[in-house]
C-alpha positions as CSV (number, residue, x, y, z in Angstrom):
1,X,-27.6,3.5,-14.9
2,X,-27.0,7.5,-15.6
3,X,-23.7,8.6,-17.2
4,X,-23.4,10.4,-13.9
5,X,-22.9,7.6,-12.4
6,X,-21.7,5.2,-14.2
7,X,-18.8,7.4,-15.2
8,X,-16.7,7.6,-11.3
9,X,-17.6,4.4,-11.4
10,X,-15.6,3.3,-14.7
11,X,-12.9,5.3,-13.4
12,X,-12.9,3.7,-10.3
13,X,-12.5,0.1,-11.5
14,X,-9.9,1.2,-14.6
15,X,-7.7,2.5,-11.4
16,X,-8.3,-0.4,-9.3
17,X,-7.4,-2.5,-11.7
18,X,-3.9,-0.8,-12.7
19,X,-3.5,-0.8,-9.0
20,X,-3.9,-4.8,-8.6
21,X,-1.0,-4.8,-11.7
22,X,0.9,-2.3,-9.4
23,X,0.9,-4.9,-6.3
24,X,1.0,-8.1,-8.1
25,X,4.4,-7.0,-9.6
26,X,6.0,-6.0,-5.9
27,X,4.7,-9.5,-4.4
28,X,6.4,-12.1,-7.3
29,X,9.6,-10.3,-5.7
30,X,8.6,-11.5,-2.2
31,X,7.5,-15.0,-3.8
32,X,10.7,-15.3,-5.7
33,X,13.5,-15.2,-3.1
34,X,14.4,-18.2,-2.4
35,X,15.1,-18.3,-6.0
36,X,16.9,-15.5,-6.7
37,X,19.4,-15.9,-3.7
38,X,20.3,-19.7,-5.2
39,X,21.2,-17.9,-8.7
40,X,22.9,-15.0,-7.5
41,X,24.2,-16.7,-4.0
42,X,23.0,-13.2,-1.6
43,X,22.7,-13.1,1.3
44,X,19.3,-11.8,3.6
45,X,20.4,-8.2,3.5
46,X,21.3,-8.0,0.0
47,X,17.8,-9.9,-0.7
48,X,15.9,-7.3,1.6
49,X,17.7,-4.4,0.1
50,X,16.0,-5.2,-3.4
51,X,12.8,-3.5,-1.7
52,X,14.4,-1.1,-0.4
53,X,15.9,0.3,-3.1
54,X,12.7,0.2,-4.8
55,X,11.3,2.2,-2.2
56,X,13.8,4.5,-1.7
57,X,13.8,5.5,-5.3
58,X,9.7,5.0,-5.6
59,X,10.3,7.6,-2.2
60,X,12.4,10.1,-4.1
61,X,10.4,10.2,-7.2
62,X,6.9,10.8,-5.2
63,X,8.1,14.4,-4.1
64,X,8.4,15.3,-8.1
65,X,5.1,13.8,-8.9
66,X,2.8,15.3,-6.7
67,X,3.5,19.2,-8.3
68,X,3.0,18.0,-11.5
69,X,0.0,16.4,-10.8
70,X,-1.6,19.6,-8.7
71,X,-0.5,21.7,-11.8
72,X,-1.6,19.4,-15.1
73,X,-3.4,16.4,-16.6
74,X,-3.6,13.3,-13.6
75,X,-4.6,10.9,-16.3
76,X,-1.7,11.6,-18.5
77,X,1.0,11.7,-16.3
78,X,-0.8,8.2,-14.5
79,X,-0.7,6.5,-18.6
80,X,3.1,7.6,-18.8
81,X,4.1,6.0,-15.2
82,X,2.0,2.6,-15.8
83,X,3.8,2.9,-19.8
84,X,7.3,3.3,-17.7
85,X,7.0,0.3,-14.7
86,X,5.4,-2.0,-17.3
87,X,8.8,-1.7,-19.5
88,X,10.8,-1.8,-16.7
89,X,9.4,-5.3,-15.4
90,X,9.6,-6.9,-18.3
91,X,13.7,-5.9,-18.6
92,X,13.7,-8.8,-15.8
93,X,14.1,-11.1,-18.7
94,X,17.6,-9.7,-19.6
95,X,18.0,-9.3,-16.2
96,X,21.5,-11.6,-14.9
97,X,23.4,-10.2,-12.5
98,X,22.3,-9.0,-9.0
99,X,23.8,-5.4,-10.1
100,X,21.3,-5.2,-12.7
101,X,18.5,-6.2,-10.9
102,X,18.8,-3.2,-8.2
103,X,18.6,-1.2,-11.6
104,X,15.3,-2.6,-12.9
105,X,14.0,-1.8,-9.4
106,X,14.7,1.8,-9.3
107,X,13.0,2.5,-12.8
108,X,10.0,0.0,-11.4
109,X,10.3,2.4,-8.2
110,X,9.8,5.5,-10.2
111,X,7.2,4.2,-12.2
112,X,5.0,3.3,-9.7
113,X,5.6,6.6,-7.6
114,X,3.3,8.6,-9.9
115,X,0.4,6.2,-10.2
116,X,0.4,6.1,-6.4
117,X,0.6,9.6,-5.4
118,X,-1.8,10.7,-8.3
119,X,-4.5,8.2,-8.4
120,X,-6.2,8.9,-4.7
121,X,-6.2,12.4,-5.5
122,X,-9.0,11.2,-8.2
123,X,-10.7,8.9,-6.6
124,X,-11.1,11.5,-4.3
125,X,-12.4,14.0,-6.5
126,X,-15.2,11.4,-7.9
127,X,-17.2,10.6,-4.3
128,X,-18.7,12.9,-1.6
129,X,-15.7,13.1,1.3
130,X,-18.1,11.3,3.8
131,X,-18.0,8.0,1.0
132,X,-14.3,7.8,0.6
133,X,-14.2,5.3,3.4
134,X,-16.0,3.0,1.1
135,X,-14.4,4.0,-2.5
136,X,-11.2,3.6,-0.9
137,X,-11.8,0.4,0.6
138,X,-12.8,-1.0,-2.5
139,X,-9.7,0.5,-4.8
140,X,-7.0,-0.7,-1.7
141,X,-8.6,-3.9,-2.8
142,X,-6.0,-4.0,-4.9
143,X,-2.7,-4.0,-1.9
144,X,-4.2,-7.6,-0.5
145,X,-5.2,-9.1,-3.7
146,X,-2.0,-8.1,-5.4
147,X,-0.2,-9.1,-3.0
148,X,-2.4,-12.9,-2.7
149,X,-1.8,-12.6,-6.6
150,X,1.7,-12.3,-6.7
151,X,2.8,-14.6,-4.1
152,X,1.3,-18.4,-5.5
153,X,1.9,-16.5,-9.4
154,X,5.4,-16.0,-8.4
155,X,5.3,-19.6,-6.3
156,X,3.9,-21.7,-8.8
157,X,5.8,-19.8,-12.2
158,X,8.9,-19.4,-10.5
159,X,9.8,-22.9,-9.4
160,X,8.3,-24.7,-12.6
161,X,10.0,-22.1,-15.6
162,X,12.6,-19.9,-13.5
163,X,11.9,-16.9,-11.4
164,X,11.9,-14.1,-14.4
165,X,8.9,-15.3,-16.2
166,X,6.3,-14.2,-13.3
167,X,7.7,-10.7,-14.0
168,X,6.9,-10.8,-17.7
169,X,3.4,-12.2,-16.7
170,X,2.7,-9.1,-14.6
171,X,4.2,-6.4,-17.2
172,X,2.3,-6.7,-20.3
173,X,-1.1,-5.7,-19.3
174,X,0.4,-2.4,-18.0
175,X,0.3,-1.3,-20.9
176,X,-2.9,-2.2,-21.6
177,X,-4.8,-0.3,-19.0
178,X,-2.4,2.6,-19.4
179,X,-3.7,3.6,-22.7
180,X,-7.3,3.1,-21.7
181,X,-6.6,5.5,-18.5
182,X,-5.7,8.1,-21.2
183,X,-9.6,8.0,-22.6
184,X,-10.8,8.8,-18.7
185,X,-12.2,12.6,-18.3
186,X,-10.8,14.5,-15.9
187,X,-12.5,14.9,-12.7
188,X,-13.0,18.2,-11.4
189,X,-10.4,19.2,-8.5
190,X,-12.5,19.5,-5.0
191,X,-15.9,19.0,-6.5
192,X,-17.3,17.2,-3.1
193,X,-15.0,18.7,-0.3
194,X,-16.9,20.6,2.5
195,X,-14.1,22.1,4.1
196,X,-12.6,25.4,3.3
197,X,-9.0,25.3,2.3
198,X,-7.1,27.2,5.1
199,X,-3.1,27.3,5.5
200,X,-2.5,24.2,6.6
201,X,-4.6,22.7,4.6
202,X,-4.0,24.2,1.3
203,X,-0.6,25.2,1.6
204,X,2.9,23.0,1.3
205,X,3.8,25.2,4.4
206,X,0.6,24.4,5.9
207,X,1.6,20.6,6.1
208,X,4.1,20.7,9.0
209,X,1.6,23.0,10.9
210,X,-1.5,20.5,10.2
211,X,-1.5,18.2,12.8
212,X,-4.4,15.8,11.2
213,X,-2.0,15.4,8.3
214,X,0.4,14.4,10.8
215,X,-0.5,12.1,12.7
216,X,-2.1,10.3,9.6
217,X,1.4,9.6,8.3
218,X,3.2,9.3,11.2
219,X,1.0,6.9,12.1
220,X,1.3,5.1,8.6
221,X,4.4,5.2,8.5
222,X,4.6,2.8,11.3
223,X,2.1,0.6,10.2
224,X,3.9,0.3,7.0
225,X,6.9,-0.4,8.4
226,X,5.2,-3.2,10.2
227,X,3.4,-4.6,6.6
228,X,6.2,-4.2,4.6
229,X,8.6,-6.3,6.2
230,X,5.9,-8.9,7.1
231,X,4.6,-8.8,3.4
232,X,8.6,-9.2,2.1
233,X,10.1,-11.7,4.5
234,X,6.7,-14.1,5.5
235,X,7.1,-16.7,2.8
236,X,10.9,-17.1,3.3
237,X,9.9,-17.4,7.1
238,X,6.8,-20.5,7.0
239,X,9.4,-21.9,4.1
240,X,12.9,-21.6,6.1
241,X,11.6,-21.9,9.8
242,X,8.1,-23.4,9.8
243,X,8.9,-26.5,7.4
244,X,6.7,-25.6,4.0
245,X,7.7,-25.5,1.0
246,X,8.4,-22.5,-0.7
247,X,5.2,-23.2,-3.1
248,X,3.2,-24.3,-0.2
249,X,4.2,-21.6,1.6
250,X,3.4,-18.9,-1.2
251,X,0.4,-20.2,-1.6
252,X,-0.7,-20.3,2.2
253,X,0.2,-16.6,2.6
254,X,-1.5,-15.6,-0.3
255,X,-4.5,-17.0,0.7
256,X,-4.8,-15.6,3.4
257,X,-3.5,-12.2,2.2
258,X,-6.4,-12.6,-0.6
259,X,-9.3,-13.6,1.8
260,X,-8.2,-11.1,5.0
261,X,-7.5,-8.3,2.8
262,X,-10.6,-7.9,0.8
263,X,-13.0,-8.8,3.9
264,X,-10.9,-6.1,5.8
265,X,-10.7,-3.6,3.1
266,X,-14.4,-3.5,2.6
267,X,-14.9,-3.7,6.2
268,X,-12.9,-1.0,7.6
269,X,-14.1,1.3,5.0
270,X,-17.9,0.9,5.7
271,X,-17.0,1.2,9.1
272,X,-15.1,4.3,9.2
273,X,-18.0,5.9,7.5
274,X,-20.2,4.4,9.8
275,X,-18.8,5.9,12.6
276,X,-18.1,9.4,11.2
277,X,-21.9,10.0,11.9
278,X,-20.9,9.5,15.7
279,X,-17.1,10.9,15.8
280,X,-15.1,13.5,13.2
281,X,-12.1,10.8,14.2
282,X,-13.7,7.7,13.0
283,X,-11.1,7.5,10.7
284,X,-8.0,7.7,12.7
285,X,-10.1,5.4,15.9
286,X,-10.9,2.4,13.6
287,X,-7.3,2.8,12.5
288,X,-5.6,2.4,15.8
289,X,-8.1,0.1,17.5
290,X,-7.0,-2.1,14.6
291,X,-3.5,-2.0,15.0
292,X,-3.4,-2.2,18.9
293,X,-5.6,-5.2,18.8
294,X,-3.3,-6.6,16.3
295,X,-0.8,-7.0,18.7
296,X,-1.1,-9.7,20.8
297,X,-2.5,-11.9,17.3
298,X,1.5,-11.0,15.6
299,X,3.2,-12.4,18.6
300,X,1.8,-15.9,18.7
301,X,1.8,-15.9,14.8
302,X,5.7,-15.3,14.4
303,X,6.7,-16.6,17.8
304,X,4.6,-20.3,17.9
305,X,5.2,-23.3,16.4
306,X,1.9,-24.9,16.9
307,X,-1.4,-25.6,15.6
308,X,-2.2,-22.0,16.5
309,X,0.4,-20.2,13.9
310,X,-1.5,-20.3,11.1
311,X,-4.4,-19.4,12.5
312,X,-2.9,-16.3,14.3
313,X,-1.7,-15.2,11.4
314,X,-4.9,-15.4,9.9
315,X,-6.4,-12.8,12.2
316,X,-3.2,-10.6,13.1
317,X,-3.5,-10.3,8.9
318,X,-6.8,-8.9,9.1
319,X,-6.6,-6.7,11.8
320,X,-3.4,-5.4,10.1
321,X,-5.5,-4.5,7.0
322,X,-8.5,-3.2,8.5
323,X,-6.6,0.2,8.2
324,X,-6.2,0.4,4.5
325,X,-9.3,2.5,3.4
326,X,-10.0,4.7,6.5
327,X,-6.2,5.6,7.7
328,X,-5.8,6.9,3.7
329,X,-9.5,8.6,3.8
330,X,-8.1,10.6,6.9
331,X,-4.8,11.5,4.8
332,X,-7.0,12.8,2.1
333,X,-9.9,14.6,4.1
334,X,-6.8,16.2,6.3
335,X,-5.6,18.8,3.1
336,X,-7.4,20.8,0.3
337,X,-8.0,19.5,-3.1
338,X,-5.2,22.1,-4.6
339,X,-2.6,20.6,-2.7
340,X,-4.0,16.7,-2.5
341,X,-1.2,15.2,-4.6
342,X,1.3,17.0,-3.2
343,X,0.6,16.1,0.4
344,X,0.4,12.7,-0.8
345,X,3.5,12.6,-2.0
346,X,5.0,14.2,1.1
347,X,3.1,11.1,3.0
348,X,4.5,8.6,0.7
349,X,8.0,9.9,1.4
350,X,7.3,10.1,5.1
351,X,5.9,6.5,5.4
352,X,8.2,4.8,3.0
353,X,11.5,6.8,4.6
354,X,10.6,5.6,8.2
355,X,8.5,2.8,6.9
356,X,9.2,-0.2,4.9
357,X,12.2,1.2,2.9
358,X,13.8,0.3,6.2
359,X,12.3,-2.9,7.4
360,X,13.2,-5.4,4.8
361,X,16.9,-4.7,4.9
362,X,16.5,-4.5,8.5
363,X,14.9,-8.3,9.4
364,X,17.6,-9.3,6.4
365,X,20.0,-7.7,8.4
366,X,19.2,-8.9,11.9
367,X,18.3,-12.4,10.3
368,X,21.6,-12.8,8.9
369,X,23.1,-12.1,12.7
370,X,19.9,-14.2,14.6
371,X,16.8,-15.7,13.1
372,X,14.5,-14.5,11.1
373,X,11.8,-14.1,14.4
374,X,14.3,-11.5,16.2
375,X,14.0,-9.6,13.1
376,X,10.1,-9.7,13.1
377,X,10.1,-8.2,16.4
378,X,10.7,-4.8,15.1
379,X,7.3,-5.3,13.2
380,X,5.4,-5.6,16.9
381,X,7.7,-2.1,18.0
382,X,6.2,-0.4,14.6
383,X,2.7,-1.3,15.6
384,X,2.2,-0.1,19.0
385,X,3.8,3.0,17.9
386,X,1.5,3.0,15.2
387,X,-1.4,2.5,17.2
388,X,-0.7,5.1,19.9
389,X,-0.2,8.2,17.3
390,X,-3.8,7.2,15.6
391,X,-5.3,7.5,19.2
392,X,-3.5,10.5,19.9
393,X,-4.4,11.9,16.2
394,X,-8.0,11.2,16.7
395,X,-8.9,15.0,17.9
396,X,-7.4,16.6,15.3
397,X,-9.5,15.1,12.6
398,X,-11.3,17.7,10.5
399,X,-15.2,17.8,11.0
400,X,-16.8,16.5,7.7
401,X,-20.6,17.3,7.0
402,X,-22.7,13.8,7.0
403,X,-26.2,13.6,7.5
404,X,-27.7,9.8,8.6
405,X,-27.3,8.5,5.3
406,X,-23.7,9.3,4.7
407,X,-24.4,11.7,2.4
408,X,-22.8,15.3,1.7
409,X,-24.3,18.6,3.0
410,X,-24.7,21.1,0.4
């Protein structure tokens, strides 16, 4: 293998991997509860607004990142916020009041805001634009296998030695791969795009005038809205409604999580490319046909009690998930390498703001007054919506140059 290749490559997996830490850390949360409520005697709203005040702060810190990033080193500033959330996880072990553990999840938050608006824009700059489908399918590997990760690491470490010691698990190698991130070279900024940078797409201006940026994270936004608060709240639900233990049930949901979301990951991201030969909004179409389809599947899997629950959550997962890599490829191939980090930071505030900084407190909230299925309804709402904007955002797409291999014009 060529250093040319093998190179984007390297940098690819380094990334992916710092990702899977990234995810694995917000799951053991989501795993852990059950737990946490018995020690600190919370209630559903309090519990739900541990993640969102991790998002709001990983929401405010995304704006600050992006600049930077657009302006100097990516790698540096990537090593620094992997060196900041690592530490921060492991102060769970001092960690004994409810108080103090809102404050270890606002540094976390703020960690994890510049490896997440930075890293994309690299990615990015490694593959042709008519690839990203597949490169970003394979380094949003890391959301569903994080999250399978965390949930039976955080099942099966929480209930046998207390629910802090998954958290120290998941914060040492941080640092690990954040020093190695530091020897990466620096990818030149727009190498591969095609486009030419025009107003809106290479101007912070530009962004509420580009309406393929738009839609994108509009239409994410819902979608994450919908995740987020399945992602937080399902364990609690199969354990406190559908009779499993909480071990059983972490370990169910991550299963499926694992298998759904690397099959789906892969899959949506060939098959956006695939179709971009046919249609400039491949991207956005695979996006909302996946959603909309999802539909009916999340209804009988948070609404039935019989032999077809687990099964419906099986495929309302995947279809879910299919999304990952082609909805972010669209975000990325809607602006101009100059401006890349700092339009995704604007979509990371947009879809965490109306996203899933809201919907964990919110099914808390409504659980606490109902059931725990009236709060899940809000998740089918987010959806639709979701669905409809992609279909609507599917004209606006940009036109990227593919021949019938998939491969750049030059």
């Amino acid at each position: 293998m060529t250093q040319t290749k093998l190179y984007p490559r390297t940098t690819l997996v380094l990334l992916t991997a710092l990702n899977l830490l990234n995810y694995i850390d917000r799951s053991v949360l989501n795993a852990v509860q059950p737990l946490i409520q018995n020690e600190f005697h919370v209630s559903d709203a309090q519990i739900g607004r541990l993640t969102t005040v991790f998002l709001i702060f990983y929401t405010l810190a995304a704006p600050f990142m992006g600049p930077l990033a657009d302006r100097y080193s990516r790698r540096v500033i990537i090593a620094l916020g992997a060196f900041a959330w690592s530490g921060a996880t492991l102060l769970t072990a001092v960690t004994h009041t409810y108080t103090a553990l809102l404050i270890r999840h606002t540094l976390v938050g703020v960690g994890e805001a510049s490896f997440v608006t930075i890293s994309p824009t690299v990615v990015a700059d490694l593959f042709p634009e008519s690839m990203r489908g597949r490169v970003l399918g394979f380094f949003y590997l890391a959301i569903p296998v994080g999250f399978a990760l965390g949930y039976p690491i955080g099942g099966y470490f929480g209930t046998h030695y207390g629910w802090r010691t998954p958290f120290l698990l998941a914060g040492f190698p941080g640092f690990i791969l954040g020093a190695l991130v530091l020897f990466l070279a620096e990818p030149v900024r727009g190498q591969f795009d095609s486009l030419k940078e025009t107003p809106e797409r290479g101007t912070l201006r530009g962004l509420a005038r580009n309406p393929a940026f738009l839609a994108a994270t509009l239409g994410m936004a819902m979608m994450t809205f919908a995740q987020g608060g399945l992602l937080v709240w399902m364990p609690t639900f199969l354990s406190r409604s559908r009779g499993y233990s909480l071990l059983q049930a972490n370990n169910l949901f991550g299963l499926i999580i694992a298998v759904d979301g690397t099959v789906a990951a892969l899959a949506g991201g060939w098959l956006g490319d695939r179709l971009l030969r046919r249609t400039k909004g491949a991207y956005y179409l695979v996006s909302a046909a996946s959603m909309g389809l999802g539909i009916p599947a999340m209804a009988v899997a948070l609404f039935s009690r019989g032999p077809t629950m687990v099964p419906a959550i099986a495929v309302s997962g995947f279809l879910l998930l299919l999304n990952t890599a082609p909805l972010n490829a669209a975000v990325l191939n809607s602006v101009g390498s100059h401006i890349r980090a700092t339009a995704i930071a604007v979509n990371l505030f947009v879809i965490h703001f109306l996203g899933d900084a809201l919907s964990p407190w919110l099914i808390g909230r409504v659980s606490d007054q109902s059931s725990l299925e009236s709060g899940f309804t809000s998740t089918i709402v987010a959806t639709a919506l979701s669905s409809a904007i992609l279909f609507y955002g599917m004209k606006f797409a940009p036109a990227v140059q593919t021949d019938g291999t998939g491969q750049l014009h030059h």
